[in-house]
N, C-alpha and C positions, 0 to 999 in steps of 0.2 A: 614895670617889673620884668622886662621882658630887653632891656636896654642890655646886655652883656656882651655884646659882639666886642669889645674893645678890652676886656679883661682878658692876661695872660697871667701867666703861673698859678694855674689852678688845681687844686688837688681832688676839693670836692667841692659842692654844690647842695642848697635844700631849697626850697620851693614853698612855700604860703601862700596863702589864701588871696596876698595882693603886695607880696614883696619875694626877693631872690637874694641870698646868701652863700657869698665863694668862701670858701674855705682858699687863700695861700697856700704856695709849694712854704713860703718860710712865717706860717703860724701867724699871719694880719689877715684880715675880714675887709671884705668890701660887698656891701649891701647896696640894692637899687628898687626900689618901687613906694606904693602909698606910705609914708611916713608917718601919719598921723599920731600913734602913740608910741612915737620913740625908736620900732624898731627894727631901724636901719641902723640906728647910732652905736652900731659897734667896728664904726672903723679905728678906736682908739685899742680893741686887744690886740695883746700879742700873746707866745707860744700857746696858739689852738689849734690843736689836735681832732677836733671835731665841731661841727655846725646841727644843728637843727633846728626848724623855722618851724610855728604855729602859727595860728591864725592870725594873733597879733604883737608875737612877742618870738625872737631870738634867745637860743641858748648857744653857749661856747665853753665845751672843754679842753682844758686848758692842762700842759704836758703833765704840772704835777697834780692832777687829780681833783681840782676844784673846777667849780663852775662857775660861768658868769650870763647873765640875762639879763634884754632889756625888751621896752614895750609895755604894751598894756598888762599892768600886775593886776590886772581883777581876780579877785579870789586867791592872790596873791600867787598865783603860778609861777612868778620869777623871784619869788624867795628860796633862792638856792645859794645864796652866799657862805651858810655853813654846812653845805657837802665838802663831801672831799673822800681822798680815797676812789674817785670813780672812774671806771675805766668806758662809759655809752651817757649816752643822753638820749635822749627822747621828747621832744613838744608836740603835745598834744594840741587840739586847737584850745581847750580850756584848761592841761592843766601840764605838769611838766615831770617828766619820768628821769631816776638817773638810777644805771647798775653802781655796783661796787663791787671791789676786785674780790671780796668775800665771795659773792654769788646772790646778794639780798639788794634788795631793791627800795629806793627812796621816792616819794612821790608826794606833789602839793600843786595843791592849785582846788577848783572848783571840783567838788567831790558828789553832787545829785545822783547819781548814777554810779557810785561806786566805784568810779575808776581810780582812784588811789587810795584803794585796798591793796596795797601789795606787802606791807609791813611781815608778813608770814611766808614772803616768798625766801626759796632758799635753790642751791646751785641751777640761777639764771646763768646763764652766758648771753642770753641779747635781748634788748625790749624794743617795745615799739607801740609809741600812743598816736591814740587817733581820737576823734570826736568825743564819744561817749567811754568809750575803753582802753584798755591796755590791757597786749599781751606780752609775756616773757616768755623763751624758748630756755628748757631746761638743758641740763649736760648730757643728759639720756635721749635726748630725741623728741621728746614731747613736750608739747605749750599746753602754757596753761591763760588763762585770761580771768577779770574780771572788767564789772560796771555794764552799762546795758545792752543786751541784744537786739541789734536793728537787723533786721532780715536775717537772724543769726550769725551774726557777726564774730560775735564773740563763743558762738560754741565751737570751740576747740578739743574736743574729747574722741575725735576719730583722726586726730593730725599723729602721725607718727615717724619715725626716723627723718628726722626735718633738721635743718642745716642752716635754714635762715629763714625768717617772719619779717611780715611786713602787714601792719593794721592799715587797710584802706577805711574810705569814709563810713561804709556799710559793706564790707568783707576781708577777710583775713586770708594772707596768699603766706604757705609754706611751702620751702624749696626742700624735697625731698634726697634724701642723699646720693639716691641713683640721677639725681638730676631732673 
């Protein structure tokens, strides 16, 4: 997972649990590490616009607004064929998040803990899943999250004037607007 010294034209990059995923300057994917359920096998997209790696499965958004995933679909976390409209993604390690340009939020996959309850969210501008949870960053400045609290992970109710979220494995880091 770790083989990328030879990859140019890089835009972005995401990281799993035991695979590596380049986002192209021109919208192709090149993936390297354990293989096992699939997902590295997205060197056949094109126009993506966005990468994000779970534990064992790949998402790709793609310029007009859909999505595409591959890898282990348990609990069906790579049933995103009919999104669309979406401008973020999000892989969780069990389950897979995507915004829409509305500001609402779509989610599937493995649901024990709640974390794709977001059906009631409204002007998100950015998500971001992790293990057990997912949180969305509102247009006002506050995150909100659901699914469960590992070392309070998910309590987000003193985050304020925040600019960007990031759901780690067991904590939540908001980038304040002062910086």
């Amino acid at each position: 997972q770790c083989e990328v010294s030879d990859w140019t034209n890089i835009a972005a990059v995401s990281v799993g649990r035991n695979h590596t995923v380049g986002l192209r300057i021109d919208g192709t994917v090149v993936a390297v590490g354990f293989n096992f359920y699939g997902q590295c096998d997205s060197n056949a997209w094109v126009d993506i616009v966005a990468v994000s790696v779970g534990g064992f499965h790949t998402v790709g958004l793609t310029v007009d607004g859909t999505v595409a995933a591959v890898g282990d679909n348990a609990a069906d976390k790579c049933n995103v064929s009919t999104w669309f409209d979406m401008v973020a993604i999000s892989a969780g390690v069990y389950h897979t998040t995507g915004l829409r340009a509305d500001g609402t939020v779509d989610a599937v996959g493995w649901n024990q803990h709640n974390e794709c309850a977001v059906s009631n969210w409204t002007d998100i501008v950015a998500i971001s899943a992790n293990i057990y949870y997912t949180i969305g960053l509102r247009a006002d400045g506050t995150v909100v999250a659901v699914g469960r609290k590992i070392f309070d992970s998910s309590d987000v109710s003193d985050l304020t004037d925040i600019v960007a979220i990031n759901a780690g494995s067991r904590h939540t880091v908001g980038l304040k607007v002062d910086g």
